[in-house]
LOKOLTOR-109772 format. One line per field, with one value per residue (C-alpha): x, y, z; residue in three letters. Coordinates in nm, 2 decimals. Example, Ala and Ser with C-alpha at 12.3 -4.5 7.8 and 13.67 -1.06 7.14 Angstrom:
BEGIN
x: c(1.23	1.37) .
y: c(-0.45	-0.11) .
z: c(0.78	0.71) .
residuo: c(ala	ser) .
// end
This chain:
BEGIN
x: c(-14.29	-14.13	-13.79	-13.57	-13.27	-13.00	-12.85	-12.59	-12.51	-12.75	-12.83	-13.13	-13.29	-13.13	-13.33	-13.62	-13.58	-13.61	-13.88	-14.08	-14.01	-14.11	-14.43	-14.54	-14.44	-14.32	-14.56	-14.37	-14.34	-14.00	-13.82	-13.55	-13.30	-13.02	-12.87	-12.83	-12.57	-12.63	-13.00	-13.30	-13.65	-13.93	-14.30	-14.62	-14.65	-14.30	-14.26	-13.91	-13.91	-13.87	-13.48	-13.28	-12.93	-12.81	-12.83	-12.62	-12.34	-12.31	-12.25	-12.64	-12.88	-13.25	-13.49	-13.90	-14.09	-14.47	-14.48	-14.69	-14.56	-14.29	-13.97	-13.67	-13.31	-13.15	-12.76	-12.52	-12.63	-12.96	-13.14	-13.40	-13.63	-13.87	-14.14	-14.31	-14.61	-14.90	-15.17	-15.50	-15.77	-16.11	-16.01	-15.70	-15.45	-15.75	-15.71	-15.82	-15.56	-15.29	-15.34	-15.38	-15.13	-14.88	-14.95	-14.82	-14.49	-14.50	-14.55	-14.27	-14.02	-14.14	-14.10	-13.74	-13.65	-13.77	-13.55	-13.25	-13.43	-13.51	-13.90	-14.08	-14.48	-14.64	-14.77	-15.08	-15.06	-14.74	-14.63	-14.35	-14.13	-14.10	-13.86	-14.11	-14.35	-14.57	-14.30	-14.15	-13.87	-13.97	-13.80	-13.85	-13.66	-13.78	-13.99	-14.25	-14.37	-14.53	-14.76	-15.01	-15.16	-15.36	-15.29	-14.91	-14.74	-14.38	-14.16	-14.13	-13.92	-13.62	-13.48	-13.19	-12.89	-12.58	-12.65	-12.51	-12.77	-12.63	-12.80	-13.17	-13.08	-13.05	-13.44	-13.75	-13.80	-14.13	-14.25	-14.26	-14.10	-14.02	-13.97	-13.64	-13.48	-13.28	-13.06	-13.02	-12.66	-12.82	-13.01	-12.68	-12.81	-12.47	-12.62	-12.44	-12.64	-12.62	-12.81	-13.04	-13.10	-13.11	-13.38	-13.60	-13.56	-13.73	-14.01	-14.08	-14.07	-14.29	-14.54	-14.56	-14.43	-14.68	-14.69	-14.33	-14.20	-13.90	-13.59	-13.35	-12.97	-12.74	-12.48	-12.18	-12.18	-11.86	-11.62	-11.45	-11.44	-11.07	-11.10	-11.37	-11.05	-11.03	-10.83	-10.55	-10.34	-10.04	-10.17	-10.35	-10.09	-9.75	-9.75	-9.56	-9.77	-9.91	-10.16	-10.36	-10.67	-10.76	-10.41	-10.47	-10.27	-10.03	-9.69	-9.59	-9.34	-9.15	-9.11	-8.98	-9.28	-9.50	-9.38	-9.43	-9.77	-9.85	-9.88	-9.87	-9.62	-9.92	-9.95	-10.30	-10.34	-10.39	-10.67	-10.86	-10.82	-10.96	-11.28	-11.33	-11.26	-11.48	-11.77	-11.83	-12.08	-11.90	-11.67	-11.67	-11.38	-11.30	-11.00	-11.04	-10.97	-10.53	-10.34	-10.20	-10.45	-10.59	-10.90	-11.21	-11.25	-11.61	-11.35	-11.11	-11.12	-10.90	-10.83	-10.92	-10.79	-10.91	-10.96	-11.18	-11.05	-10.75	-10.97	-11.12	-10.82	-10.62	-10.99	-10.94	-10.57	-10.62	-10.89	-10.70	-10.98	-11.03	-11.24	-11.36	-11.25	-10.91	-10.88	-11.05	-10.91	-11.25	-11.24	-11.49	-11.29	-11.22	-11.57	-11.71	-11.47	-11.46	-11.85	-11.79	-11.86	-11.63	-11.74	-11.62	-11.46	-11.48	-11.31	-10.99	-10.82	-10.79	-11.04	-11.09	-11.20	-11.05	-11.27	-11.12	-11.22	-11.10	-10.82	-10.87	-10.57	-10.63	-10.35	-10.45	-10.65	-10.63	-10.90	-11.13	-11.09	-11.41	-11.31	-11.37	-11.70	-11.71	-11.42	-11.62	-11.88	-11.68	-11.55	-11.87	-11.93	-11.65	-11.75	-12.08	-12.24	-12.59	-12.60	-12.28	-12.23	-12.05	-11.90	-11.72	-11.42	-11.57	-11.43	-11.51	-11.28	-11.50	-11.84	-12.05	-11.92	-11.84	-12.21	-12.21	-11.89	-12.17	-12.44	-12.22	-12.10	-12.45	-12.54	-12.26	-12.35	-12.71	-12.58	-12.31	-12.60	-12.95	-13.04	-12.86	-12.94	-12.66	-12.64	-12.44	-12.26	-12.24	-12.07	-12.35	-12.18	-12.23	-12.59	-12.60	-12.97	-12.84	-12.59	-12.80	-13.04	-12.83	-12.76	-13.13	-13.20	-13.00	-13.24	-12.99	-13.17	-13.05	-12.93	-12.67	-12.55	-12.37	-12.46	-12.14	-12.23	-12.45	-12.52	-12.29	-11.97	-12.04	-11.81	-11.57	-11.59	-11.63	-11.59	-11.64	-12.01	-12.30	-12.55	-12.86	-12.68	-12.68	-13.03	-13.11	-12.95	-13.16	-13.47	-13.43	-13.38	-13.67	-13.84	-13.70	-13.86	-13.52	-13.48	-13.31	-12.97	-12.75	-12.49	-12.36	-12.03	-12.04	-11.72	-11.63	-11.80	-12.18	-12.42	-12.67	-12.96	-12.78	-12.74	-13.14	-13.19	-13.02	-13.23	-13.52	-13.39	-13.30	-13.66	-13.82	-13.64	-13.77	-13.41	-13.53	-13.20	-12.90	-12.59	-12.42	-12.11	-11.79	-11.47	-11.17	-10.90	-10.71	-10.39	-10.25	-10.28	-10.68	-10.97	-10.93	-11.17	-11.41	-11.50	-11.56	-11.98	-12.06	-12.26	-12.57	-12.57	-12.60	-12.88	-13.06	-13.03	-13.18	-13.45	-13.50	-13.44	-13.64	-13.96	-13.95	-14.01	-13.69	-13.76	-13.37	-13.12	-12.81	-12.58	-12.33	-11.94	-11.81	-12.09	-11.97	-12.18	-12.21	-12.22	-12.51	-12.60	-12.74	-12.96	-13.04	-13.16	-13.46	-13.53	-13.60	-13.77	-14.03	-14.12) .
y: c(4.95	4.87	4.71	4.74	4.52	4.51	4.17	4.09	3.75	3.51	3.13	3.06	2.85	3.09	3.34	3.09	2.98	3.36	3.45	3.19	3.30	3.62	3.59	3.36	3.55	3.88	4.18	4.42	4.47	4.32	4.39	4.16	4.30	4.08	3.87	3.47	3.25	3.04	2.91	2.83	2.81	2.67	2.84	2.61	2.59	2.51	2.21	2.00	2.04	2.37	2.28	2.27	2.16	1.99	2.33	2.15	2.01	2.40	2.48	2.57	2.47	2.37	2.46	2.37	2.66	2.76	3.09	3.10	3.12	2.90	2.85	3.15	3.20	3.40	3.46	3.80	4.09	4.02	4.21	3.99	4.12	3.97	4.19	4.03	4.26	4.28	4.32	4.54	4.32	4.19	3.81	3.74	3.70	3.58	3.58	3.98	4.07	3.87	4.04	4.41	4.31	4.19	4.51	4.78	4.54	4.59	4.98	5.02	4.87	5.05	5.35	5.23	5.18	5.50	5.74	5.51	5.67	5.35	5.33	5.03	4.88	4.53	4.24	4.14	3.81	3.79	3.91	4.08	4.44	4.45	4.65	4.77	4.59	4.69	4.66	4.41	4.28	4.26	4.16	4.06	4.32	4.19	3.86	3.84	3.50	3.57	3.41	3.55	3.37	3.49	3.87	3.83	3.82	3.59	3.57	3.88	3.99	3.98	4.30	4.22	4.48	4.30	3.92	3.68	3.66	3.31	3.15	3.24	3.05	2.71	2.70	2.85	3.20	3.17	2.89	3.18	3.04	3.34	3.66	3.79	3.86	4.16	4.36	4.71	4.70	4.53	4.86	5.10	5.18	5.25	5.16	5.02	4.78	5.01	5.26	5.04	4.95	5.28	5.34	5.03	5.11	5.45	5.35	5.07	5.33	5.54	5.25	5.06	5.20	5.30	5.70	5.66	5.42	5.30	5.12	5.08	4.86	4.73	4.49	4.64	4.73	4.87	4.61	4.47	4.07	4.06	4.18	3.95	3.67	3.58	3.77	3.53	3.28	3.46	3.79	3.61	3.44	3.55	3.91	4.01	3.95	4.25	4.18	4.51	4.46	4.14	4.05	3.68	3.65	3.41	3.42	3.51	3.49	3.72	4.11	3.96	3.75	4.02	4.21	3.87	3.83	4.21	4.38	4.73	4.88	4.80	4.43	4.52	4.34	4.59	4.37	4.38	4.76	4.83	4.62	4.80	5.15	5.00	4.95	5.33	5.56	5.79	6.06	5.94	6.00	5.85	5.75	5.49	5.43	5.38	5.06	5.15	5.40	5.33	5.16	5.30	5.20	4.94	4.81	4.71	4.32	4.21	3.84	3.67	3.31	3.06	2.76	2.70	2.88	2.64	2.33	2.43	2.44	2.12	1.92	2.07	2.05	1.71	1.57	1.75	1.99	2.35	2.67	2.92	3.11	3.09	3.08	3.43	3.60	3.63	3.88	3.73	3.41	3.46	3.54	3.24	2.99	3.03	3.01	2.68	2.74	2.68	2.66	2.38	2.45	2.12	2.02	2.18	2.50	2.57	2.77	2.73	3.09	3.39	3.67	4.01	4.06	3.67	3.54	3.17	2.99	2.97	2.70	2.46	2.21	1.86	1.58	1.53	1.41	1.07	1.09	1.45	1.40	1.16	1.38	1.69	1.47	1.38	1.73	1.86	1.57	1.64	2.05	1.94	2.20	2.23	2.44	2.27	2.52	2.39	2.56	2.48	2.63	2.66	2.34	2.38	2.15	1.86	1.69	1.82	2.12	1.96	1.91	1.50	1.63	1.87	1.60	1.34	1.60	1.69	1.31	1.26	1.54	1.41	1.01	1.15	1.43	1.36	1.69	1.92	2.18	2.23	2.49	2.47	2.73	2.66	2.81	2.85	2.49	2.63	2.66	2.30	2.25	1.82	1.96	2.18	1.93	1.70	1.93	2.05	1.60	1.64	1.94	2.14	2.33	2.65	2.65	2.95	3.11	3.41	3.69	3.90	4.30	4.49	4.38	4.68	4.54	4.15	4.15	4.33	4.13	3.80	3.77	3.43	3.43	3.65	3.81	3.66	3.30	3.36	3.48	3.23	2.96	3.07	3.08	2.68	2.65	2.84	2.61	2.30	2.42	2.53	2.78	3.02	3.23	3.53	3.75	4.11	4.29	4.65	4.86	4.76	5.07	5.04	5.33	5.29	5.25	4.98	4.73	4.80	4.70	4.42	4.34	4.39	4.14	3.90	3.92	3.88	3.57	3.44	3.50	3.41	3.52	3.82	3.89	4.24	4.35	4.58	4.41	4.42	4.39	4.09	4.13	4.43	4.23	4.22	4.51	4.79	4.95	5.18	5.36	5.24	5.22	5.35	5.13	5.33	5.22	4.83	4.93	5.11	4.81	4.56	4.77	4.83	4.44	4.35	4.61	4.42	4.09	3.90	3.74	3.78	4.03	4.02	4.35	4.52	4.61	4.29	4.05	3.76	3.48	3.27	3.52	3.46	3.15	2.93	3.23	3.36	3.02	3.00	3.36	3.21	2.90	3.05	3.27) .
z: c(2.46	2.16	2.21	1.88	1.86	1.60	1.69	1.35	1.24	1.43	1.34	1.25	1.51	1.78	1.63	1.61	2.02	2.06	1.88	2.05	2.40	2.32	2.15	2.45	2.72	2.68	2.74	2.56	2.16	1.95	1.66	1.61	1.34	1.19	0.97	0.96	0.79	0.45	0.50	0.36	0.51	0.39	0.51	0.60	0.19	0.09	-0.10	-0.11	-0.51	-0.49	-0.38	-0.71	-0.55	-0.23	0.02	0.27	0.04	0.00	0.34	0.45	0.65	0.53	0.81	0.82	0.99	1.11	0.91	0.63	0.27	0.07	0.01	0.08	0.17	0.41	0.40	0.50	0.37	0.40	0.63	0.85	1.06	1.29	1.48	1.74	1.83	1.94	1.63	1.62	1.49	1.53	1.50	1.68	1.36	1.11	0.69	0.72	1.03	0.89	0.51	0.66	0.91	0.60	0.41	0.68	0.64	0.26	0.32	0.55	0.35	0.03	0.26	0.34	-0.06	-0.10	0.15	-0.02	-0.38	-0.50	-0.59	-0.53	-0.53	-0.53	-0.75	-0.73	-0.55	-0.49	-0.13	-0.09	-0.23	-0.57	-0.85	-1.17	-1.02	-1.37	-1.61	-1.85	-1.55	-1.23	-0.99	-0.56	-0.36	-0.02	0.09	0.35	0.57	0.90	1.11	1.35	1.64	1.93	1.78	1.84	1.51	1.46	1.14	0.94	0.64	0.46	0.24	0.00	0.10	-0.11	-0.02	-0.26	-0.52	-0.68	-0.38	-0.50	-0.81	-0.65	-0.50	-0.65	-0.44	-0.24	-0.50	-0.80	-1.17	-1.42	-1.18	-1.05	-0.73	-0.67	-0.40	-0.30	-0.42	-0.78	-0.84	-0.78	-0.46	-0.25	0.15	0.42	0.65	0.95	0.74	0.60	0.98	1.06	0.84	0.90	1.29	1.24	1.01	1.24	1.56	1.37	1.31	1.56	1.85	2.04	2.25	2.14	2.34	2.18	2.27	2.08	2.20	1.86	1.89	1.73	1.35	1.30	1.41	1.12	1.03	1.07	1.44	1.55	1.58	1.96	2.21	2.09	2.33	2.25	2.39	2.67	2.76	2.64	2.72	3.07	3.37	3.54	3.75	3.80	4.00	4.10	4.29	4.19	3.82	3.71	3.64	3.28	3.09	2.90	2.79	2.45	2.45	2.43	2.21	1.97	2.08	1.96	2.27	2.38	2.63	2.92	2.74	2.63	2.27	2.01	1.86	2.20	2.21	1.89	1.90	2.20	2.01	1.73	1.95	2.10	2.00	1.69	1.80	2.20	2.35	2.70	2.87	3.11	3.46	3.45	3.52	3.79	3.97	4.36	4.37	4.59	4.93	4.82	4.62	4.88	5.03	5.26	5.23	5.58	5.59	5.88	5.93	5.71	5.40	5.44	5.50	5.13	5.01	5.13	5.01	4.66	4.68	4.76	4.51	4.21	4.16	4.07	4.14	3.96	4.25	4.23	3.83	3.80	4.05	4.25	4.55	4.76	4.80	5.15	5.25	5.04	5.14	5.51	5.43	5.29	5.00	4.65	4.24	4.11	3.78	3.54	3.26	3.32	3.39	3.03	2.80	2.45	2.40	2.53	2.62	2.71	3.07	3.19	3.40	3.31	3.09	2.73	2.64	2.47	2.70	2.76	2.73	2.98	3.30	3.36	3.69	3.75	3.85	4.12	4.29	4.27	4.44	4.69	4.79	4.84	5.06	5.26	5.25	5.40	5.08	5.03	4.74	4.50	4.22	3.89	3.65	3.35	3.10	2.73	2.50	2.18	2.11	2.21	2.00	2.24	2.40	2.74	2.79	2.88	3.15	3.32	3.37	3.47	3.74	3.83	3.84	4.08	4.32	4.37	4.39	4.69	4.83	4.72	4.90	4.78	4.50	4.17	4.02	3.64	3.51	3.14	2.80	2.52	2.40	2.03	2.06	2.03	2.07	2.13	2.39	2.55	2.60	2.77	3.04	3.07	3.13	3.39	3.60	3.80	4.03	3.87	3.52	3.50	3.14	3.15	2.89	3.07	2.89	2.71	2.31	2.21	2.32	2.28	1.97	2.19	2.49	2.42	2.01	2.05	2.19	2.10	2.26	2.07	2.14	2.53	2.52	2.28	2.57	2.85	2.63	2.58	2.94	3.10	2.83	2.94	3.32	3.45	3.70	3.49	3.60	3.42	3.49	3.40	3.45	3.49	3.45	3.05	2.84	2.92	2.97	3.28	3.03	2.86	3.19	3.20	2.85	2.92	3.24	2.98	2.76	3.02	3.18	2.83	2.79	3.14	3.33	3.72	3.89	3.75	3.96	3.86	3.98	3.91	3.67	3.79	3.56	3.60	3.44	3.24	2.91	2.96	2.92	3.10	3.35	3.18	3.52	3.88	3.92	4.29	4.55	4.48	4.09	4.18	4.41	4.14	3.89	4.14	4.21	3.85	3.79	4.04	3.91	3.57	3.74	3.75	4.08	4.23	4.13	4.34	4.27	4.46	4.31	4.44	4.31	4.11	3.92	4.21	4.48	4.76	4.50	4.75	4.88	4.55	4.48	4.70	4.63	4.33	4.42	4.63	4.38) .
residuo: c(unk	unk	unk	unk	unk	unk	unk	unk	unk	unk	unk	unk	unk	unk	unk	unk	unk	unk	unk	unk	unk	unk	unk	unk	unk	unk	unk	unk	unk	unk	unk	unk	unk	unk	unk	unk	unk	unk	unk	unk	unk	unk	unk	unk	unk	unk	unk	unk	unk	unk	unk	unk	unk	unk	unk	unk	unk	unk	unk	unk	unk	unk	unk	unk	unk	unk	unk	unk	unk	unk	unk	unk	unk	unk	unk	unk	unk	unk	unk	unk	unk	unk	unk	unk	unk	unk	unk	unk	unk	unk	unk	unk	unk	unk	unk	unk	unk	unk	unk	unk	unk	unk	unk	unk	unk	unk	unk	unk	unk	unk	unk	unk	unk	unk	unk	unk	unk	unk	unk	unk	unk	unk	unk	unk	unk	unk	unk	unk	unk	unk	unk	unk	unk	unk	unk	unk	unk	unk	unk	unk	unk	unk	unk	unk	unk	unk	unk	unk	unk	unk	unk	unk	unk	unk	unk	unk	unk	unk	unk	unk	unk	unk	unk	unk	unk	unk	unk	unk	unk	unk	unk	unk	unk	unk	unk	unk	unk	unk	unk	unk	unk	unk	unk	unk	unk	unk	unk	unk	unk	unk	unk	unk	unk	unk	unk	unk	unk	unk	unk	unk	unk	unk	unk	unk	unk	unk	unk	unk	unk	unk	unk	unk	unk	unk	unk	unk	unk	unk	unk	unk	unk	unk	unk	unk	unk	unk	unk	unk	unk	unk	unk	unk	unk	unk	unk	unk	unk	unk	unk	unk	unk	unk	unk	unk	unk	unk	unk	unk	unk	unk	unk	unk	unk	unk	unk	unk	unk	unk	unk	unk	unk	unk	unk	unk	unk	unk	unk	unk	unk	unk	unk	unk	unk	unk	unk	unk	unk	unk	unk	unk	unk	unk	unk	unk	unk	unk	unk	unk	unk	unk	unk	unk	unk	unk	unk	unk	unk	unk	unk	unk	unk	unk	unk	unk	unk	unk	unk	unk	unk	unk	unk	unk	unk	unk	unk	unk	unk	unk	unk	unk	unk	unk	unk	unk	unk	unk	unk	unk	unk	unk	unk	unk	unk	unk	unk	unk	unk	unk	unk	unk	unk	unk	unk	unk	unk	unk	unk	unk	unk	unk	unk	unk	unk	unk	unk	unk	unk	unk	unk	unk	unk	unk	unk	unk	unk	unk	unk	unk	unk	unk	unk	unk	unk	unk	unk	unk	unk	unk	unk	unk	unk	unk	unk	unk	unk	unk	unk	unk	unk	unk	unk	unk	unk	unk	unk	unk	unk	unk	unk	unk	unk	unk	unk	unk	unk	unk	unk	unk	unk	unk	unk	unk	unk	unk	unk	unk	unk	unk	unk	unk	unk	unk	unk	unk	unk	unk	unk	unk	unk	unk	unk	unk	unk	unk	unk	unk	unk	unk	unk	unk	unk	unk	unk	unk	unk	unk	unk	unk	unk	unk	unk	unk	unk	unk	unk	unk	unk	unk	unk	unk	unk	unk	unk	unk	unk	unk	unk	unk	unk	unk	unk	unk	unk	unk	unk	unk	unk	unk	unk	unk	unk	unk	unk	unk	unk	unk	unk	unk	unk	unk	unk	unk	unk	unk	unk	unk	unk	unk	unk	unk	unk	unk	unk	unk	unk	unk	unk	unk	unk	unk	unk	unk	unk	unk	unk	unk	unk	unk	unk	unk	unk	unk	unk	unk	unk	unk	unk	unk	unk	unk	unk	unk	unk	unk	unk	unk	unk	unk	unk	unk	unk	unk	unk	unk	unk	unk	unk	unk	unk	unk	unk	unk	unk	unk	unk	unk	unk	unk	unk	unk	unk	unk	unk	unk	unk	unk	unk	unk	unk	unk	unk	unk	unk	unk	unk) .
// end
């Protein structure tokens, strides 16, 4: 199987964590397709000389790699790609696999210049695509670095759609004095990125993928840079409370202050709507599932409050503390609680981002509570828990994302209950590989990053995450030795093959444990409900899920993050 992703602006070492995962583990074949911010790379050959100005005084990033080759940059609109395959040869990624290997690259791509009319050949030692390769200018179209090792290849290309060419002039391209570098939109060769993606994906499917296995997912090309702004605090929180689905919103405030915030007549931000128009196929038309409509009966939950539901409650009441259960409206509170079990939610009850589908406040938050910890300590003490389950808002307001909050939590837990497992719920803290590395010291038992939908409506979702990031994010984990954890909410647009690509994705990446279940709509101000999946749907993904080799896949409609956690846990364990 050849799985073909279209993943946009990704930063470099995310891509890089990927990469590395997948060429390890993965069974299956990859091409990665995307582009990465201001950044320049330097191959197993590259030499420091060859950087004319200070990169990062400029805003870029200087990154030493194991492909072969010199020195090159990558910036938007540039097109990257990095197939990770499996490679026919006699020596396992020798001098002769690696050149042949190199060559099909060189072929495709020439292939690709040609269907945009643009003709295009070689230069005798000098890899790569090159413009008038035999005449008196020319000039490096694409660049090629890869690296082959046992017969799995890693790195790939880079093919010059309209990047900023200014930036080649500050290094020496791939170590080469006296040639040029050029760009699609250089030669008059009108092509949007999703057609030059287009292209590249079908000459790669033709060549590599194998009986015609192919599989293609794309995060979302058309939404615009303007709309990829957050769901903003004024429409999170100023438009007219509604609360549709869930039962559990806030108060809000005013009619008048919706209208200020942008919203429309339902309190829906227009924003939100159209990157959510933006990210259907072309010409779909679909109404979803209205405000106000009756939910089916698997959707129905009574709330049953005992004894112990209000126990949970005077404890956290008590100790200042929050759940995740409360702030998101989650409808198996009652069952959890009188279960004894709560997710502690840390670092407040505010979120510095502001995805479409969440309940959670998005004022602006306060600083950190250093006492936090040892009362979330003492609350599970007092719950008698054996599986604690943390959680935590984003804060990318702080240095580190929140991380050094998380592990002093986790710290806590096992000084109060040595015995018990923790499970963290964590934000991709910026793809902080620091961060994220303080957490991973810390060894919860399960380490829990949520990827929420399919890639096509990340940018709609949650603008302020990305798909390759999450991925990227459990990668470092399941590297770190973590028991690895994800989650998916069906309900917001996706197709049924799209949750299974992104079961694929999450297996290649080494996911151990993925909770699916329907969204409810919070509030009338957040993303409405595509369509209500039946029972037998979340069935069919776990057994699906489950086939692939993810060792625990919890779905059913009313499956949330830390549903079953404790059990899901040593599902995982003993496997």
């Amino acid at each position: 199987m050849l799985r073909i992703r279209w993943l946009g602006r990704v930063a470099y070492d995310d891509a890089l964590v990927l990469q590395r995962r997948l060429h390890s583990h993965s069974a299956d074949d990859h091409l990665l397709l995307l582009e990465h911010p201001h950044v320049v790379t330097l191959g197993r050959r590259g030499r420091r000389e060859h950087l004319l100005v200070d990169v990062e005084a400029l805003g870029g990033s200087v990154v030493e790699t194991d492909r072969g080759g010199e020195v090159t940059y990558h910036g938007p609109g540039q097109l990257v790609g990095y197939p990770i395959l499996t490679v026919p040869g006699r020596r396992g990624g020798g001098m002769a696999d690696t050149a042949a290997y190199v060559g099909g690259v060189e072929e495709q791509l020439i292939g690709v210049l040609a269907d945009l009319g643009l003709e295009a050949g070689r230069i005798e030692r000098h890899t790569g695509v090159w413009i008038e390769p035999d005449g008196p200018r020319p000039r490096k179209i694409a660049a090629i670095g890869v690296r082959l090792s046992r017969a799995r290849s890693m790195h790939g290309f880079a093919l010059n759609v309209d990047p900023d060419l200014s930036w080649f002039s500050k290094i020496v391209p791939c170590g080469i004095t006296g040639l040029g570098v050029t760009s699609l939109a250089a030669e008059g060769v009108e092509a949007s990125m999703q057609q030059v993606v287009d292209l590249v994906a079908q000459r790669a499917a033709a060549a590599w993928g194998a009986h015609g296995r192919i599989d293609r997912a794309d995060v979302a090309h058309r939404v615009a840079p303007a709309d990829l702004a957050q769901f903003t605090r004024q429409a999170a929180n100023g438009a007219a409370d509604a609360s549709a689905e869930s039962g559990n919103g806030k108060a809000g405030t005013s009619a008048e202050s919706a209208a200020a915030a942008g919203a429309t007549a339902e309190g829906v931000s227009p924003r939100l709507l159209g990157r959510l128009a933006a990210a259907r196929p072309d010409g779909e038309a679909h109404e979803p599932v209205p405000l106000r409509s009756r939910k089916p009966e698997w959707m129905r939950v009574p709330l049953s409050t005992g004894p112990t539901f209000h126990q949970i409650r005077s404890t956290l009441r008590g100790l200042d503390l929050t759940t995740v259960c409360e702030e998101a409206g989650c409808p198996n509170i009652s069952e959890c609680w009188n279960d004894g079990t709560a997710t502690f939610m840390i670092l407040g009850e505010r979120c510095t981002r502001a995805c479409g589908f969440c309940l959670v406040d998005t004022r602006r938050p306060g600083p950190p509570d250093t006492q936090e910890p040892q009362r979330v300590a003492e609350a599970a003490v007092r719950m008698g828990l054996e599986h604690v389950v943390v959680t935590m808002v984003a804060r990318d307001d702080l240095r580190d994302g929140g991380a050094e909050a998380v592990a002093a939590t986790v710290a806590a837990v096992r000084g109060r209950l040595p015995g018990a497992r923790v499970e963290t719920l964590i934000s991709d803290l910026g793809g902080d590989a620091g961060a994220l590395q303080t957490v991973f010291d810390a060894r919860p038992d399960v380490l829990n990053h949520n990827i929420e939908t399919v890639a096509r409506l990340q940018r709609a979702v949650r603008p302020s995450a990305g798909y390759a990031r999450s991925l990227s994010v459990l990668a470092r984990a399941r590297a770190a030795g973590l028991t690895t954890k994800s989650s998916i909410i069906a309900g917001m647009g996706e197709t049924h093959h799209e949750v299974v690509q992104t079961l694929a994705d999450l297996h290649a990446v080494g996911t151990d444990v993925v909770t699916i279940g329907q969204y409810l709509r919070p509030s009338a101000r957040h993303l409405p409900v595509d369509r209500w999946w039946p029972p037998d749907a979340f069935e069919q993904w776990k057994e699906i899920g489950e086939s692939m080799g993810i060792s625990h896949v919890e779905s059913s409609p009313l499956t949330r993050s830390s549903y079953h956690a404790r059990q899901a846990a040593a599902t995982a364990a003993r496997s």
